[in-house]
C-alpha positions in Angstrom: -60.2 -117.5 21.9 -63.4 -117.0 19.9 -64.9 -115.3 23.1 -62.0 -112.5 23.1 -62.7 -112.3 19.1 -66.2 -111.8 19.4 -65.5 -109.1 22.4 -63.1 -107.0 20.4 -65.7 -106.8 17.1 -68.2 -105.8 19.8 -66.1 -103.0 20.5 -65.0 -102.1 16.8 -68.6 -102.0 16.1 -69.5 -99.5 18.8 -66.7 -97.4 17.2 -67.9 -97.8 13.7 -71.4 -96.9 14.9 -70.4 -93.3 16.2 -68.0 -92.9 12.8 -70.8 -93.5 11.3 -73.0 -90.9 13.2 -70.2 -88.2 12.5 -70.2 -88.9 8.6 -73.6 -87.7 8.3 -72.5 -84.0 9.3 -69.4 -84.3 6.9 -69.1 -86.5 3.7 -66.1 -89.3 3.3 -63.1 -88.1 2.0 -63.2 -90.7 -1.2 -67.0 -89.7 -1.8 -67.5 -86.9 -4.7 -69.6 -84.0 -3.0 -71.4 -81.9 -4.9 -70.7 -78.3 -5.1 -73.8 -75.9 -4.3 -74.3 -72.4 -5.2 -75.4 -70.1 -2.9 -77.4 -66.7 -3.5 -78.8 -67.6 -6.9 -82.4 -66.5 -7.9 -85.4 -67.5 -6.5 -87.9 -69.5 -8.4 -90.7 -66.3 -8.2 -87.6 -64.5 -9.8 -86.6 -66.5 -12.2 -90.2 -66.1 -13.6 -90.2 -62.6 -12.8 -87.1 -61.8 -15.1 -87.9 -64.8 -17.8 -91.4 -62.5 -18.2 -89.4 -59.4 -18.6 -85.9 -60.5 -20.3 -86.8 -63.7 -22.5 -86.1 -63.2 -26.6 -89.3 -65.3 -27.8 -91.9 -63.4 -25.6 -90.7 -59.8 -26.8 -90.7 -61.0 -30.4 -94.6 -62.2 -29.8 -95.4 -58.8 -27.6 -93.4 -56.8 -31.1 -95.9 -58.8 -33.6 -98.9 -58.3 -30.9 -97.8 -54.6 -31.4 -97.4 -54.4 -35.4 -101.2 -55.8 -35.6 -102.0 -53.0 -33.4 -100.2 -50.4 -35.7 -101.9 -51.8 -38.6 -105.4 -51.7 -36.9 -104.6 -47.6 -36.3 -104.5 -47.9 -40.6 -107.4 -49.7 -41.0 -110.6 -48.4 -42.4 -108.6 -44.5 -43.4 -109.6 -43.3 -46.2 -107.3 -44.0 -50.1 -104.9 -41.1 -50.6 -107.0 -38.1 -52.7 -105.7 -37.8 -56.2 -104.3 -34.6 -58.3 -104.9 -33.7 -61.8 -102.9 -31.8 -63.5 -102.7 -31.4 -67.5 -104.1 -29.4 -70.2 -107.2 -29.4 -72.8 -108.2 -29.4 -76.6 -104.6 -27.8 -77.3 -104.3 -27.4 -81.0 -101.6 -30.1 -83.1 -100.3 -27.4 -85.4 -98.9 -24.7 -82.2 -99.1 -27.2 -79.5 -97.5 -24.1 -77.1 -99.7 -21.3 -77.9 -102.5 -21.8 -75.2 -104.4 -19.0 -77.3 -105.2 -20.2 -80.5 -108.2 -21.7 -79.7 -111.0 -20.8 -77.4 -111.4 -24.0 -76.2 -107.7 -24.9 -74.8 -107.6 -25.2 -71.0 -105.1 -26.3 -68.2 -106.6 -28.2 -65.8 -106.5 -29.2 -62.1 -108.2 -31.5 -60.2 -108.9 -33.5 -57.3 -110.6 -36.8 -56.6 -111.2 -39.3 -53.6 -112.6 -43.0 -53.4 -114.9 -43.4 -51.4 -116.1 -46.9 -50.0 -119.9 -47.6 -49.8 -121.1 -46.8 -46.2 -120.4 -49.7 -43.5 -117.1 -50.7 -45.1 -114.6 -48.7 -43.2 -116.1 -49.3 -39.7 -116.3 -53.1 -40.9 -112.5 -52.9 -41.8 -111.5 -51.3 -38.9 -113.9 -54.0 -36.7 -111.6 -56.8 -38.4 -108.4 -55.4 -38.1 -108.9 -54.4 -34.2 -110.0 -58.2 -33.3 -107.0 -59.4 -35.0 -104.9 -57.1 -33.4 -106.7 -58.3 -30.0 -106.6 -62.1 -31.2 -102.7 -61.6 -31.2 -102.2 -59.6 -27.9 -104.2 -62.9 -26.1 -101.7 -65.4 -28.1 -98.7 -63.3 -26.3 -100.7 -63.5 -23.1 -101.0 -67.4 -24.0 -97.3 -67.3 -24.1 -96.1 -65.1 -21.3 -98.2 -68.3 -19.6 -96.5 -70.4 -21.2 -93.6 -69.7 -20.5 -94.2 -69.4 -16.8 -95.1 -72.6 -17.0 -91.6 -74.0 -18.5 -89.5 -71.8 -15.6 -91.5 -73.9 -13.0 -91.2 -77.2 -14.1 -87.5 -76.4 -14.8 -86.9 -75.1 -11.4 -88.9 -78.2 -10.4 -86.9 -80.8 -12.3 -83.2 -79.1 -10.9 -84.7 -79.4 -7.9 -85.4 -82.7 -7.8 -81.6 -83.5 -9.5 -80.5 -81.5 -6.3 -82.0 -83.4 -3.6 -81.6 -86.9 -5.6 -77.4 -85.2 -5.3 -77.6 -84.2 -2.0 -79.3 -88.2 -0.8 -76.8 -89.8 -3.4 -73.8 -88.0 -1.1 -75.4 -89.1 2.1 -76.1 -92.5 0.9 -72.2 -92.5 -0.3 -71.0 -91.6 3.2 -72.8 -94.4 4.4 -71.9 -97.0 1.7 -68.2 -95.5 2.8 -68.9 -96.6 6.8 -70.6 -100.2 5.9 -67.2 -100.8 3.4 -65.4 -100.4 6.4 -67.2 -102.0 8.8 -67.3 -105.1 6.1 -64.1 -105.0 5.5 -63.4 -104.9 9.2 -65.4 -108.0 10.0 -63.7 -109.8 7.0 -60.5 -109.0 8.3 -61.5 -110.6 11.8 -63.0 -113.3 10.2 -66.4 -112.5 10.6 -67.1 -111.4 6.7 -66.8 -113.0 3.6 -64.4 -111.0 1.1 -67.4 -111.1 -1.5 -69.4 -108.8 0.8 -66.1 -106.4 0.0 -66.4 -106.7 -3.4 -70.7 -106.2 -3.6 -70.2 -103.0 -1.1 -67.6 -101.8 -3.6 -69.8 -103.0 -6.5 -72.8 -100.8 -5.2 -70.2 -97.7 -4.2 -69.4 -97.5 -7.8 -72.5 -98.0 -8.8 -73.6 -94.7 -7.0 -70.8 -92.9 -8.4 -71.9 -93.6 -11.7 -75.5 -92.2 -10.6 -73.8 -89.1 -9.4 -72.0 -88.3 -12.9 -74.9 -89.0 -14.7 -77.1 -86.6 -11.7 -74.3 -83.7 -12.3 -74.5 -83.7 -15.8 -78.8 -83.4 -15.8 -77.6 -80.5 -12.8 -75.3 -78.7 -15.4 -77.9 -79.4 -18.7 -81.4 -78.2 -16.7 -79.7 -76.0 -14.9 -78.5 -74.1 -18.6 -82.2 -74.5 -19.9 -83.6 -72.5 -16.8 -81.4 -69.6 -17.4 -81.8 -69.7 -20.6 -85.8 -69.6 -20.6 -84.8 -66.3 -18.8 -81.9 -64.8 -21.1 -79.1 -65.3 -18.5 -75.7 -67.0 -18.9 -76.1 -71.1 -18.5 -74.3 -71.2 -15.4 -75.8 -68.2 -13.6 -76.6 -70.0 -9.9 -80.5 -70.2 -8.9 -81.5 -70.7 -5.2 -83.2 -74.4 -4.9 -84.6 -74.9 -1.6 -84.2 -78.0 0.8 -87.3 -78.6 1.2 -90.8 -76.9 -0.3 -94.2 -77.1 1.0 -96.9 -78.7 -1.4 -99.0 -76.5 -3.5 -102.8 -76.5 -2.2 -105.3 -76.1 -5.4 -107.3 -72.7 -4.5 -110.6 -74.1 -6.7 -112.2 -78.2 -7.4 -112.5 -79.2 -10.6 -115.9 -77.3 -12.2 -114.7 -74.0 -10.9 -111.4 -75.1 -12.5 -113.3 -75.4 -15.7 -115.5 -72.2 -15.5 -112.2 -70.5 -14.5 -110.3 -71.3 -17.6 -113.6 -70.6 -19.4 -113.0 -66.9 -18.7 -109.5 -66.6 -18.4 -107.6 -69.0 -20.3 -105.7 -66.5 -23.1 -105.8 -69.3 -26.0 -109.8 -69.2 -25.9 -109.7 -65.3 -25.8 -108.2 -65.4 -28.7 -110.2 -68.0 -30.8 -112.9 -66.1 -29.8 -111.5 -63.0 -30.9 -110.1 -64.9 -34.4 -113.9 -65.8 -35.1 -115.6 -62.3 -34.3 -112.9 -60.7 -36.8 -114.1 -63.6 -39.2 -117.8 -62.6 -39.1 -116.5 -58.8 -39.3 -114.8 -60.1 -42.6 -118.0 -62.1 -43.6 -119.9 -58.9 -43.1 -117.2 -56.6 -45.5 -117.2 -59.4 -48.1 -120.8 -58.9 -48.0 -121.4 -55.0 -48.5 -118.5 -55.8 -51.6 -122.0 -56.7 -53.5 -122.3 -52.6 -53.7 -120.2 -50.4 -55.3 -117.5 -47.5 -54.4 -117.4 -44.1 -55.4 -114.9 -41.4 -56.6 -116.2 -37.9 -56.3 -113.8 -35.4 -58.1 -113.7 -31.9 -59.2 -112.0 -29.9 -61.7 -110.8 -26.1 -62.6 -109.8 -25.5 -66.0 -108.5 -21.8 -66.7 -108.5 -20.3 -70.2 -106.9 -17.3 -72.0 -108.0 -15.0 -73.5 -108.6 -15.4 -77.5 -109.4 -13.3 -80.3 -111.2 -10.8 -78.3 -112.9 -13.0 -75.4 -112.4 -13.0 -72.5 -111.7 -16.8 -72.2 -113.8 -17.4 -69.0 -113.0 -20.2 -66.7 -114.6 -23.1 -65.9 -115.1 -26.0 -63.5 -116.7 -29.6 -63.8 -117.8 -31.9 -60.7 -117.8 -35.5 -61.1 -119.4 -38.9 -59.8 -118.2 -42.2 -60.7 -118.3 -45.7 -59.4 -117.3 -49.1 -60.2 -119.8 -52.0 -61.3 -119.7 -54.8 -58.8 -120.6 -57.7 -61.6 -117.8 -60.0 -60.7 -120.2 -61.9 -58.5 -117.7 -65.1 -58.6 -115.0 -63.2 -56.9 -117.5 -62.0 -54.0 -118.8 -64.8 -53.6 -115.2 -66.8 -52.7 -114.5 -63.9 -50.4 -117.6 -64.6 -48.6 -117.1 -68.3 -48.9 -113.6 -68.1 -47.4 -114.9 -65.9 -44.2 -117.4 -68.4 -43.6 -114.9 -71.4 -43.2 -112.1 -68.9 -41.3 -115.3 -68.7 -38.9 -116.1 -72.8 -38.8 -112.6 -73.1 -38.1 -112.0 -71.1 -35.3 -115.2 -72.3 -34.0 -113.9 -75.9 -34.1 -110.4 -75.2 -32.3 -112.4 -73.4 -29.7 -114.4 -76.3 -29.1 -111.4 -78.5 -29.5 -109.5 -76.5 -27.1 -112.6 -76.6 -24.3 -112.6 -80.0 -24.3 -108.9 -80.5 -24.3 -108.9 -78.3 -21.3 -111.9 -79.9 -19.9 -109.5 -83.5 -20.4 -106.8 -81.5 -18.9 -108.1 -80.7 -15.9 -109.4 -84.0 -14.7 -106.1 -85.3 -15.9 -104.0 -83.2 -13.6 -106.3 -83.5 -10.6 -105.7 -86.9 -10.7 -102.4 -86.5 -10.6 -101.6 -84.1 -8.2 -104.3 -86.1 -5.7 -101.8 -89.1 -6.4 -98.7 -86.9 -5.7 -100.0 -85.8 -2.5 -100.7 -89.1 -1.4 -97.6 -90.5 -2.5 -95.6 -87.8 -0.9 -97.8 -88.1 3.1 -97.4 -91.8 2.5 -93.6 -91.9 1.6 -93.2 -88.7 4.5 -95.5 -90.7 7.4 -95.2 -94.2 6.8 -92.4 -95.5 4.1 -89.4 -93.7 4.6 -89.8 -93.9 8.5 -90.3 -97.9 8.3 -87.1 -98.0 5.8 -84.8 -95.9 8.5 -86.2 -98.8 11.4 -85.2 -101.4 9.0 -82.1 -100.1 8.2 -80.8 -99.5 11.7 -82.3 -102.9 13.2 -80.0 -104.6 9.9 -76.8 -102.5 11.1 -77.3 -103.7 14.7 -78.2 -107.2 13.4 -75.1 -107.5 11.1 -72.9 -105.9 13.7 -73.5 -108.9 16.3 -73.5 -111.2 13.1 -77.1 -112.3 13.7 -77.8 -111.1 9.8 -75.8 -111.0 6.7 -74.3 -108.4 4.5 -77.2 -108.4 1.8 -79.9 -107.8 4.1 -78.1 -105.0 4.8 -76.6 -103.6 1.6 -80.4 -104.6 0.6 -81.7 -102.2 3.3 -79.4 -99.0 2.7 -80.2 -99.4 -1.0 -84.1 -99.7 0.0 -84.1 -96.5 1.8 -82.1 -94.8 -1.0 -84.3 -95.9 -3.3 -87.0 -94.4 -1.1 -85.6 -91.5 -1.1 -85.2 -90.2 -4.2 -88.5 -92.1 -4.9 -89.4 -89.4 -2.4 -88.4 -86.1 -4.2 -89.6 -87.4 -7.6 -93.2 -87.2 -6.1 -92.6 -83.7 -4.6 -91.7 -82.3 -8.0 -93.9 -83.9 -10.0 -96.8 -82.6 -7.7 -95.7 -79.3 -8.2 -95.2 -79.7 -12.0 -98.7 -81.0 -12.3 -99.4 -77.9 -10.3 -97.2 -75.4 -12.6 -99.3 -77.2 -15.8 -102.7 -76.7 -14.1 -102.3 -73.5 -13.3 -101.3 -72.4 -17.1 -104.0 -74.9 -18.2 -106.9 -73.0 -16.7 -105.2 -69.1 -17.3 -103.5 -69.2 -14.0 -105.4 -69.1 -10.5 
């Protein structure tokens, strides 16, 4: 009796074995698959159109642009002024521009002029601001490359964690049956039903809280490029690991030149020695030249000639106090900026040996997870199957293994997108490669 028993579960578990083999070309009926959208953008698009569409960046490039309007102003000359009125007019017959000899009317016109060295100095200042502000919307156009790919990088990784989590449900689905098959022979104990179940549900839970990450990053990415939060984007099986195209000192000299944040301090502390330099010439004075044409009319028999006057004036620079805190207030605009460009050099330099280290430890991770891990945890896995199957191990070894290679698995993709976010950050840490 127990010989035909054992005989017929050798023969259910042949068949379960090849059910099995089917469900991993189509998911159980009672699993939850995950829809996927097709035809979606690409992640060199996404960036492509977040460069060209995003709200933030074309507010920076429209304040980059004001600075260089104002820097077209800088350094013109004041407006010229008119004089118009009239001269030694008599009280008694205000209206009769004859009465006296000396009554005139008068026009004029005068201009300010700054001492020499002050316009070029303004327009100096005005420009490096201007240019100090076109690197900071560089710094961001960076920047926000930077947020598209570790996006794209974190959806991908909720994808493929989706996409093992409905494999890994199919074959929770076959080893519920095949438990509950052996239980109902009398091989199985019904609290292996109730763990497989347990774990089942478990993974469902996973996959709710997996959909709504999908639905939440997947709304940030389009956003970061101006496009409705549930516009599709094409994530790939599978991507290739970035290789870094410089070591770690060329890194550095790299970012050096190129990095836009540093560009701009740098900029940011010339225009604050430009400004050093103006506050300096205010020490001398400015000057108004103006001239003036008076017309007469004829009185009492003369011939009431006209006349003209030139003038020079200027004001007295003797508010020394005042000049002083302009000069004062250059100097630390130029200690500060000299600061946060040394703070940002050695934040970068930090950076840099930061993220090496980390994408080193991602590619190792992923070759040993790809070569060694996950190839061991599919061995185990089938030699526990074929073991519980002729009841020569138990359910939790095998439960234990599924759930091992699951765990592998999405232990898996978390390295692949974390080496390429390290990647993504590197590359808008040193200016890009």
């Amino acid at each position: 009796m127990i010989a035909s028993i054992r005989a017929a579960f050798l023969i259910l578990s042949l068949f379960l074995s090849a059910a099995s083999a089917l469900a991993l070309d189509a998911p159980a009926a009672n699993s939850s698959p995950i829809e996927r959208r097709v035809g979606g953008a690409t992640l060199d698009e996404m960036v492509s159109q977040a460069l060209a569409t995003n709200p933030e960046l074309e507010a920076s490039e429209a304040r980059w642009q004001a600075f260089v309007a104002r820097a077209r102003g800088a350094g013109t000359l004041e407006d010229p002024m008119v004089m118009i009125g009239i001269q030694n007019v008599v009280i008694r017959d205000p209206l009769n521009f004859r009465r006296d000899p000396m009554t005139s009317k008068v026009i004029g016109v005068s201009q300010m002029l700054p001492y020499p060295g002050k316009r070029a100095l303004e327009r100096e200042a005005a420009s490096l601001e201007a240019e100090s502000y076109r690197w900071i919307h560089e710094e961001r156009r960076l920047e926000l490359a930077r947020m598209v790919r570790e996006t794209w990088f974190q959806l991908y990784y909720i994808e493929r964690s989706l996409e093992t989590l409905e494999d890994n449900l199919a074959a929770i689905d076959d080893i519920i049956l095949l438990t509950e098959t052996m239980y109902g022979v009398g091989g199985g104990i019904q609290q292996d039903v109730f763990k497989a179940h347990l774990e089942r549900s478990k993974m469902i839970d996973m996959q709710i809280m997996l959909q709504r990450q999908r639905t939440a990053t997947l709304a940030a990415l389009n956003a970061l490029a101006y496009r409705p939060a549930d516009t599709p984007v094409d994530i790939p099986a599978s991507i290739e690991l970035s290789a870094l195209p410089l070591d770690a000192a060329d890194l550095e000299e790299h970012a050096q030149a190129n990095r836009p944040l540093l560009r701009s301090l740098r900029a940011q502390i010339s225009r604050g020695e430009a400004m050093q330099r103006l506050a300096q010439r205010e020490r001398f004075p400015d000057f108004t030249v103006s001239i003036e044409y008076m017309q007469r009319e004829p009185t009492m028999g003369e011939m009431g000639d006209d006349m003209y006057s030139l003038g020079l004036s200027f004001n007295l620079p003797i508010q020394r106090q005042r000049r002083h805190a302009m000069v004062a207030e250059a100097g630390s605009d130029i200690r500060m900026g000299g600061a946060e460009l040394n703070e940002t050099r050695n934040a970068i330099r930090a950076g840099v040996a930061e993220l090496l280290a980390r994408i080193e430890e991602g590619s190792r991770r992923v070759e040993l997870y790809r070569d060694a891990i996950l190839p061991q945890a599919e061995l185990s896995l089938e030699s526990a199957t074929s073991a519980y199957q002729v009841g020569r191990a138990d359910f939790m070894t095998l439960l234990d293994s599924q759930m091992t290679l699951f765990n592998y698995e999405q232990a898996f993709h978390e390295a692949v997108a974390e080496h390429e976010m390290a990647v993504a950050q590197l590359e808008a840490l040193v200016g890009g490669f």
